[in-house]
N, C-alpha and C positions, 0 to 999 in steps of 0.2 A: 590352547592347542599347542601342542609340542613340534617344532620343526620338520621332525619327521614322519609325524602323522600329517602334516601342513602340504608337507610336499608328496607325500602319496594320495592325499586327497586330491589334487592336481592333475597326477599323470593319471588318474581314475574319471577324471572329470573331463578330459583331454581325449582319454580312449572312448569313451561312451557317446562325445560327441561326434570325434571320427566316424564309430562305426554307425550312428544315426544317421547321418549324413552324409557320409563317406571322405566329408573332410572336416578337418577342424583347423584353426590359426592361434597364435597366441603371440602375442609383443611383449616384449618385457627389455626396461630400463634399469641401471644400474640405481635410481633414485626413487623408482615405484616400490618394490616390494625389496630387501634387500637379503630374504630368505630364500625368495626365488633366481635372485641375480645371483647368490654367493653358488646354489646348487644347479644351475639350468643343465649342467653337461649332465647330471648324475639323473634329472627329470627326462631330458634328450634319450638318452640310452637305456631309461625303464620305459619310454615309450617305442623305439626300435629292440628291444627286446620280447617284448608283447607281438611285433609284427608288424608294426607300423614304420611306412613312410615317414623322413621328417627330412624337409627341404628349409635352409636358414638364408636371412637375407639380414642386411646392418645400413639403416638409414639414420645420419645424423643421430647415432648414440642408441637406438633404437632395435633390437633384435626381434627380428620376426620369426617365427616358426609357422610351415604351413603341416599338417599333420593329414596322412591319408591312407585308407588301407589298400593293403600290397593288395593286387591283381596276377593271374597270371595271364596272358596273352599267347596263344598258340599260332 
């Protein structure tokens, strides 16, 4: 599988769990996958450009993403 099909497969697997659920997470390390560490900003911003929420957090090396769809609140 080629890079970029690798990583659209991701932000596709990311949104569909969102919208199942209304939330999805994803962690990722600079040692786990090094396809997904070299692209997360470019994964990040095809998943906020779909719609989606995405809140990061960084624990001991560790990137968290929590993913959730927008709401509007009146």
């Amino acid at each position: 599988m080629e890079v970029q099909q690798k990583l659209q497969s991701k932000v596709d697997e990311l949104c569909a769990w969102a919208e199942k659920s209304s939330r999805a997470s994803w962690s990722i390390a600079d040692t786990w996958d090094p396809d997904f560490w070299a692209h997360k900003g470019a994964i990040v911003s095809a998943i906020r450009n779909r719609g989606y929420d995405v809140s990061c957090s960084v624990n001991w090396g560790v990137t968290d993403y929590v993913i959730t769809k927008k709401i509007t609140l009146s």
